[in-house]
DRENKEDO-310338 format. One record per residue (C-alpha): residue in one letter; x, y, z. Coordinates in Angstrom, 2 decimals. Layout:
<sites>
   res        c1        c2        c3
     A         X         Y         Z
...
</sites>
This chain:
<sites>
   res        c1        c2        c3
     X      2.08     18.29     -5.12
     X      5.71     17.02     -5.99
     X      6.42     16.40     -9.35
     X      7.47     12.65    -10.61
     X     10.84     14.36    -11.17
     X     11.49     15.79     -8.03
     X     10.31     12.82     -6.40
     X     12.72     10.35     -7.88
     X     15.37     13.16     -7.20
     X     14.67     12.88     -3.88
     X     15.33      9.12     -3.62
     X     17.97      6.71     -3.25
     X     18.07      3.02     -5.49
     X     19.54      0.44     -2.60
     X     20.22     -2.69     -2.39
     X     17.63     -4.02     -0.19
     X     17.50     -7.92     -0.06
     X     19.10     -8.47     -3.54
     X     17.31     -6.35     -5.22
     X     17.58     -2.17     -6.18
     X     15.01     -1.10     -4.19
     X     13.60      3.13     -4.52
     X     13.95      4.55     -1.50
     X     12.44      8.45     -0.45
     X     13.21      9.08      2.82
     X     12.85     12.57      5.39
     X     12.20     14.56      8.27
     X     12.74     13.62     11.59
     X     11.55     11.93     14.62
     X      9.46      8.56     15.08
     X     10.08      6.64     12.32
     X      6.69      6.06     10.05
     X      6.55      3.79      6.82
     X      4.54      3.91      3.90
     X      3.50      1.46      1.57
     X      1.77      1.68     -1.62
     X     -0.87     -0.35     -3.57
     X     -1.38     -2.02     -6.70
     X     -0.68     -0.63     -9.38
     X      1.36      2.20     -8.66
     X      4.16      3.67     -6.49
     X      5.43      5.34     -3.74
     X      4.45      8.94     -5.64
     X      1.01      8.05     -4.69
     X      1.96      9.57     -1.05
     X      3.53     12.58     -2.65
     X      0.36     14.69     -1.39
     X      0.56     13.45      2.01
     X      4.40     13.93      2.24
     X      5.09     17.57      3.41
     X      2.40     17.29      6.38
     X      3.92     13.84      6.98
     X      7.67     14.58      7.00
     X      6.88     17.80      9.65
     X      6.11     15.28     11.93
     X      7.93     11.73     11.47
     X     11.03     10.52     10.20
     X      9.27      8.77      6.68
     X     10.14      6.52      4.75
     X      8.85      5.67      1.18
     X      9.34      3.17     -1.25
     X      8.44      1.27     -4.08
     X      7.81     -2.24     -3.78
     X      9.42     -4.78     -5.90
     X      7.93     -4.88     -9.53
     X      6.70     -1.30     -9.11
     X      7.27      2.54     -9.82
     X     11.17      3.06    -10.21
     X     12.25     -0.39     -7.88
     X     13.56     -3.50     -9.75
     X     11.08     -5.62    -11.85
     X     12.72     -8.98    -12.34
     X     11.22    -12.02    -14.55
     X     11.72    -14.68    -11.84
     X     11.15    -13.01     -8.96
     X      7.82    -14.68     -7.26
     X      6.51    -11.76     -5.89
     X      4.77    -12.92     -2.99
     X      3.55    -10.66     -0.02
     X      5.61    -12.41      2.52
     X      8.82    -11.09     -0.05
     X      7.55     -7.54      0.17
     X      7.11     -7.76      4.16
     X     11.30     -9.32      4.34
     X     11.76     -6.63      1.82
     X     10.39     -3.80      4.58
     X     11.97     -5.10      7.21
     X     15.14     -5.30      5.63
     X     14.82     -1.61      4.45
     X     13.87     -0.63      8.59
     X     17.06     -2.37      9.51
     X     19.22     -0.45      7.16
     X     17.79      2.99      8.49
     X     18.54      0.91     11.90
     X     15.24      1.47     13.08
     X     13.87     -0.57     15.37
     X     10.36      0.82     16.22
     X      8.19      2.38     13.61
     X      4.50      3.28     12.53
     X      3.01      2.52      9.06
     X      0.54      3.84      6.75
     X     -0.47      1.48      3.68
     X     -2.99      1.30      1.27
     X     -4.73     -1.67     -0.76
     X     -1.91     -4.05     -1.61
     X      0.54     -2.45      0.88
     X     -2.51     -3.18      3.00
     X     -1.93     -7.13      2.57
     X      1.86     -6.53      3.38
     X      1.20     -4.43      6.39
     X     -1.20     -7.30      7.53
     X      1.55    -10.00      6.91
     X      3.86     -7.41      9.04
     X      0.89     -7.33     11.84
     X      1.12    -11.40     11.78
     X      4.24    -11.15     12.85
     X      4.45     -8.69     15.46
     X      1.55    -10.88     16.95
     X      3.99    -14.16     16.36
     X      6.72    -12.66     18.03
     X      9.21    -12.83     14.81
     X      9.14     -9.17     13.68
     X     12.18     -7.90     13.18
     X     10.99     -4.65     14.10
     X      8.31     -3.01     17.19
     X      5.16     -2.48     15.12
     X      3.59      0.19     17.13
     X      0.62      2.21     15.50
     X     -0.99      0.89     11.39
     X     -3.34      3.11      9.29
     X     -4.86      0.66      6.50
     X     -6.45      2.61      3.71
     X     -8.81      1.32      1.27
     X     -7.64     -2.21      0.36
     X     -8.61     -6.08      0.54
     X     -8.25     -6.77      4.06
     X    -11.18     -9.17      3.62
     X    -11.12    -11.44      0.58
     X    -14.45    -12.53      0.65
     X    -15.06     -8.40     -0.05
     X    -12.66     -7.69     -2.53
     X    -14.60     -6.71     -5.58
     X    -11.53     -6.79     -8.06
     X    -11.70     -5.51    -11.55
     X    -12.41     -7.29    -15.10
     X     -9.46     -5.95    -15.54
     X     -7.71     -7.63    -12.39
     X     -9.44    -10.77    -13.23
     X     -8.30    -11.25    -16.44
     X     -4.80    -10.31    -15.38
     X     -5.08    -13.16    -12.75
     X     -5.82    -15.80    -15.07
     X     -4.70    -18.11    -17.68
     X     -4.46    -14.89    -20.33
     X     -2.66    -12.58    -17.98
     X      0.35    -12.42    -19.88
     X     -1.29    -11.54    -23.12
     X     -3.72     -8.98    -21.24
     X     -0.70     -7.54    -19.64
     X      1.00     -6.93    -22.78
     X     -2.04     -5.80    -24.71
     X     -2.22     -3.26    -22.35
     X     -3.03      0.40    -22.89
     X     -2.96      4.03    -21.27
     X     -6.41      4.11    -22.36
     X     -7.60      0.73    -20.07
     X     -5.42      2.02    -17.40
     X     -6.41      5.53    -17.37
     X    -10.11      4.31    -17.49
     X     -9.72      1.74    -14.96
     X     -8.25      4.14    -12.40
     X    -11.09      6.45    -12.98
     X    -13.62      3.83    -12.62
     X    -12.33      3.07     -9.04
     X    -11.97      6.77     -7.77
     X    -14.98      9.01     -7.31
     X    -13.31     12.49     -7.73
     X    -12.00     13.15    -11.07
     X     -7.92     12.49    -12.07
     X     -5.96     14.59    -13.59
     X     -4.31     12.93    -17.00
     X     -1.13     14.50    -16.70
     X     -1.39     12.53    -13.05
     X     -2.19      9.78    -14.70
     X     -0.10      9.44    -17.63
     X      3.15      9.73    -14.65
     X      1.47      6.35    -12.87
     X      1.50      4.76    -16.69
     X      4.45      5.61    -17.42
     X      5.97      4.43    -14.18
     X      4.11      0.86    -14.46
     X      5.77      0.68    -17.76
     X      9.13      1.34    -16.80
     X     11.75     -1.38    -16.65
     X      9.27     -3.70    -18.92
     X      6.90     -3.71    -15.91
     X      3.76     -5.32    -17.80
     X      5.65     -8.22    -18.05
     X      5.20     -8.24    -14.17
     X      1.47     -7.79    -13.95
     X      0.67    -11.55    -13.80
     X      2.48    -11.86    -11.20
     X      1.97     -9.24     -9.13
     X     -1.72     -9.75     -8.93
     X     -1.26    -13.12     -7.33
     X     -1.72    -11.17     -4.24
     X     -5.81    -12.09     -4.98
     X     -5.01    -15.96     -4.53
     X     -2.09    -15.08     -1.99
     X     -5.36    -13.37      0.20
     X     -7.42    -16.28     -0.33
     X     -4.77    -19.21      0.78
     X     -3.28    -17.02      3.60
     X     -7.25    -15.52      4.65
     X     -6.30    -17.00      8.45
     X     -3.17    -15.42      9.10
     X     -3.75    -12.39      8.12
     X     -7.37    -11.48      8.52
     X     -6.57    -13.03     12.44
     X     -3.54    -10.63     12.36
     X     -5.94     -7.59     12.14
     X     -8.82     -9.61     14.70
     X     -6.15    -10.13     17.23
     X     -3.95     -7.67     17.20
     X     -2.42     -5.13     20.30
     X     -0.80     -3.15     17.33
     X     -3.46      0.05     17.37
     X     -5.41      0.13     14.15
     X     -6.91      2.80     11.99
     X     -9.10      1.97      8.56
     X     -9.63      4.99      6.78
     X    -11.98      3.97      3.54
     X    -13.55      6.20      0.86
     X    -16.78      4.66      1.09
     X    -17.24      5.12     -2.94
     X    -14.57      2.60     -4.04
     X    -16.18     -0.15     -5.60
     X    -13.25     -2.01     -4.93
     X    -12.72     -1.79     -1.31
     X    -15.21      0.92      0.33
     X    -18.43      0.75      2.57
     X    -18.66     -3.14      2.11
     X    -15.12     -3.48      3.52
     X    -15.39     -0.89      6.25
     X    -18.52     -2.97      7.13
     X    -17.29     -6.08      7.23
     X    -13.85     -4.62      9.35
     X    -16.78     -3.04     12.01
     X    -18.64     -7.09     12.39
     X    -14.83     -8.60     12.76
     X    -13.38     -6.10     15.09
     X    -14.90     -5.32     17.96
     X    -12.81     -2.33     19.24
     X    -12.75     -1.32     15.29
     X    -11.24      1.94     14.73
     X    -12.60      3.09     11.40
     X    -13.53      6.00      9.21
     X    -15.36      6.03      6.25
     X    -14.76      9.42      3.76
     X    -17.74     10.84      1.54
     X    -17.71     11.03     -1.68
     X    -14.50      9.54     -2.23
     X    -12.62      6.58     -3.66
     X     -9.97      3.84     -4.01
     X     -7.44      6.22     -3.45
     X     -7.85      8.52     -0.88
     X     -4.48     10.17     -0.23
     X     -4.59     11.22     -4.10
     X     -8.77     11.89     -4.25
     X     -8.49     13.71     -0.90
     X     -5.39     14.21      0.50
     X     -6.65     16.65      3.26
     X     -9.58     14.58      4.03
     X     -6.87     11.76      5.03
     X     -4.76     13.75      7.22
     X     -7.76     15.03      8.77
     X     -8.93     11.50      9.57
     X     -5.59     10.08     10.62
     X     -5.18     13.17     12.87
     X     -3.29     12.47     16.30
     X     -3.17      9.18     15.96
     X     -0.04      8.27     14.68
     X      1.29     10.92     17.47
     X     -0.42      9.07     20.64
     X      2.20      7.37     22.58
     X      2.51      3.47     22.83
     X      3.82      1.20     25.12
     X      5.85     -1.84     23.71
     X      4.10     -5.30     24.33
     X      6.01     -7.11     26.57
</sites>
């Protein structure tokens, strides 16, 4: 496991579309992104990282509004921001194919990526995506009390009433194995940084951004050439057997695997178990679509 400290050591702040973006980027070869959820950071891969960088060239980073990126007032935060925001970052390492692994809101802004590699107007050759557990689906999101509340008229006072006790207990509602608080207390912290609860409201508009955008991007995972892997811990009450399900009666060639036992966040529940599932996959050689 890397520490907090030697992950942000590791990193770069750039200036990705206006903003200072956190950037973690190594090894060597094909290049493979990752993309964290809601409401953490790019540490959440940290487990997943050495096995990772042995084999790709990766790339980490923290969206905008999260971990050690920039968290501005009037930003909208909107997925389609955090997709430009990716692409932008691919086009500075001057990559111009690449792989992706994402989990739960990542998930949302690898789907918006999908949509466009299926439109034609990626700026990039999408060539392999492993969703973790997430909302592909919104009429199977299950969201928190928590999320709710944040999503509505009170979110700004819920988001600065906000405690490491909520937090801590929220995360360890969603996850089946048990989190360690030291772990824990490092994802607080980094949601607070930079007056990040101030944020919150509007970074879970991504619930009504799944609803008004449900065609384009649930149709970007029905249609797509892109290969496909869901990997769900089947215990998230979140995003877990109901949203493997529902992937399996969309997609008829679906690729998915469902982990025992586990949570809403695999890579940090059962880091092993993931690489296990993910395998060869993101090795297997693709052909561009014409």
């Amino acid at each position: 496991m890397i520490a907090i400290e030697q992950w942000q050591a590791g990193g770069d702040m750039l200036e990705i579309a206006g903003r200072r973006i956190f950037v973690r980027s190594a090894g060597s070869g094909e290049a493979l992104l990752l993309i964290h959820g809601f409401p953490t950071s790019s540490w959440d891969w940290a487990r997943l990282w050495p096995a990772l960088t042995a084999r790709h060239r990766v790339i980490a980073f923290d969206l905008l509004g999260f971990g050690f990126s920039d968290k501005p007032a009037d930003a909208a935060y909107t997925i389609q921001q955090q997709a430009d925001i990716a692409e932008a970052l691919l086009t500075h390492f001057g990559i111009a194919r690449y792989r992706l692994i994402a989990h739960d809101y990542g998930d949302t802004v690898a789907q918006e990526l999908l949509a466009r590699s299926n439109a034609g107007s990626a700026r990039q050759v999408l060539l392999a995506a492993v969703l973790l557990n997430g909302g592909l689906f919104p009429e199977t999101h299950r969201p928190l009390l928590m999320q709710r509340l944040l999503a509505g008229p009170l979110g700004p006072a819920i988001a600065r009433l906000s405690s490491y006790r909520r937090f801590a207990a929220n995360l360890r509602r969603v996850c089946k194995r048990p989190l360690d608080d030291a772990e824990l207390r490092v994802h607080w912290s980094l949601l607070q940084r930079a007056q990040g609860l101030r944020v919150l409201p509007k970074l879970i508009g991504y619930m009504r951004q799944r609803r008004v955008f449900r065609a384009r991007w649930v149709g970007a995972l029905v249609h797509t050439d892109v290969p496909v892997r869901v990997i769900a811990g089947l215990d998230d009450p979140i995003s877990g057997a109901h949203m493997l399900a529902r992937y399996r009666d969309l997609v008829a060639t679906a690729d998915a695997i469902g982990l025992l036992g586990v949570g809403h966040y695999p890579q940090i529940e059962a880091a092993d178990e993931v690489l296990a599932a993910i395998g060869d996959f993101l090795d297997a050689p693709v052909t561009d679509s014409p």
